[in-house]
C-alpha positions in Angstrom: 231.9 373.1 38.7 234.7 375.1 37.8 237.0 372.6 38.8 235.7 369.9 36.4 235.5 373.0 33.5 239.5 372.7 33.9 240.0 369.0 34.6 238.0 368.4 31.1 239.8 371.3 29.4 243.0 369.7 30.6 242.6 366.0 29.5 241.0 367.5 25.8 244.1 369.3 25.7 246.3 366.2 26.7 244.4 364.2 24.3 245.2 366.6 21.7 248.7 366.9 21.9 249.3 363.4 22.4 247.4 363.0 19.1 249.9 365.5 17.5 252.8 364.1 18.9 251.5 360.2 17.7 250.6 361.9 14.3 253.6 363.5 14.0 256.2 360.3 15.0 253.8 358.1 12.1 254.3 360.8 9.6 257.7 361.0 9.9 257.6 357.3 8.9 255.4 357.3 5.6 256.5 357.0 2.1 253.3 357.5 0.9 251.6 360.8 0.0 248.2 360.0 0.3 248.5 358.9 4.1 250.8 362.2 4.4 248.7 364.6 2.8 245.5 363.1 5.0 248.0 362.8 8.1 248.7 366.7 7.8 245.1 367.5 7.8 244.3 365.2 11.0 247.8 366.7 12.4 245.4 370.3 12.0 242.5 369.1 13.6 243.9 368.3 16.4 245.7 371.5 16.5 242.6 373.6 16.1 241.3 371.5 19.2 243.9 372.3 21.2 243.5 376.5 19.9 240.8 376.1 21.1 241.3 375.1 24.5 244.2 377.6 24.9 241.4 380.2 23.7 238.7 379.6 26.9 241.0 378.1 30.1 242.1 381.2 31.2 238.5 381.8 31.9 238.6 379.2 34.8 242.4 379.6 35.6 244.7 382.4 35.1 247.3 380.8 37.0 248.5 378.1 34.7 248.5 377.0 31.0 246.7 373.7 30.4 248.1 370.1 30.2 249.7 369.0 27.6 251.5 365.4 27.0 254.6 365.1 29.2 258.3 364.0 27.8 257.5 360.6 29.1 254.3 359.7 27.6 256.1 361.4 24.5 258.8 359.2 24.7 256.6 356.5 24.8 254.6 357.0 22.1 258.0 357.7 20.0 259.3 354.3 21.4 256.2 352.3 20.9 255.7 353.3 17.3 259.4 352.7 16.5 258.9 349.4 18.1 255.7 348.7 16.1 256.5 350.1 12.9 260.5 347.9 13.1 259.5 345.3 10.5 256.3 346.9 8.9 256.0 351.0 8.3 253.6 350.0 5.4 250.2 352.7 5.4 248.2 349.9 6.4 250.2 349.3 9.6 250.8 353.4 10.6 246.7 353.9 10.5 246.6 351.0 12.1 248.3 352.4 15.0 246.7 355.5 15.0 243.0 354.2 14.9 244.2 352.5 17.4 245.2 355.5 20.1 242.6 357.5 18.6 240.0 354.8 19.8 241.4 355.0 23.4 240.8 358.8 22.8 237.4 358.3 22.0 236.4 356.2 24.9 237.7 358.7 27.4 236.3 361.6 25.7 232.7 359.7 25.8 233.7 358.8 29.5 234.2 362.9 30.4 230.9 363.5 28.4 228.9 361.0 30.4 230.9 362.2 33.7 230.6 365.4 33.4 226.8 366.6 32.4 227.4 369.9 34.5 230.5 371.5 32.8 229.7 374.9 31.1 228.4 374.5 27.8 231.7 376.5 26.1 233.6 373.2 27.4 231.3 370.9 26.5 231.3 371.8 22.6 234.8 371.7 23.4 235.0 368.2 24.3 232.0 366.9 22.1 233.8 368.6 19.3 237.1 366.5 20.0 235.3 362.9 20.1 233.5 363.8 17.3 236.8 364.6 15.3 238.2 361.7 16.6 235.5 359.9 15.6 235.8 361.1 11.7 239.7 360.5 11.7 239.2 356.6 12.5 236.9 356.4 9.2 239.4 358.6 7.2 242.3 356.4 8.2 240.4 353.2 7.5 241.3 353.8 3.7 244.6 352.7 4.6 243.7 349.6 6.2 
């Protein structure tokens, strides 16, 4: 069981920072304060998730920190926004984008909570925590649409 403690911990943690990174890249691209002001307070959220994380792996691994998104992905999701956002960076179109990865978060958060019914309950707070907040920031960017 401890080996599925740290797989989960790992892809909430990789889910996290590919959220910051992806919030991060948008807000670097809106004009408008609303969407940055709510973007900063996402941005935190998924920051605290990923404090958290940092907080309890060392209880099932000593030996290594936990994943986080690796240049390549990063670069992707740099690349495919700038692709995306080339004729259209209106706030409409950059919560689009996010709701978007955020919904692919969502369905493999709910996929580790439905495959994993025996990780320790510390990591599943953890993880119910995330889709939950993941959850709220789709209907807080749908303002935007």
């Amino acid at each position: 069981m401890e080996n599925n403690n740290l797989n989960v911990l790992d892809e909430v943690n990789k889910g996290a920072t590919m959220g910051m990174d992806a919030i991060s890249f948008i807000s670097e691209k809106t004009k408008d304060a609303d969407l940055k002001e709510t973007l900063d307070v996402e941005y935190n959220k998924y920051k605290d998730i990923s404090t958290r994380v940092n907080q309890i792996y060392n209880q099932y691994n000593t030996n290594k920190e936990p994943h986080e998104t690796n240049a390549m992905n990063k670069m992707m999701t740099w690349y495919g926004i700038q692709m995306k956002t080339m004729t259209d960076d209106t706030p409409s179109k950059l919560s689009e984008l996010l709701m978007q990865g955020t919904n692919m978060g969502i369905i493999e958060g709910r996929r580790l909570l439905n495959n994993n019914t025996r990780i320790d309950s510390q990591v599943k707070q953890v993880l119910n925590d995330f889709v939950v907040m993941q959850e709220d920031s789709v209907e807080t960017l749908k303002k935007f649409l």
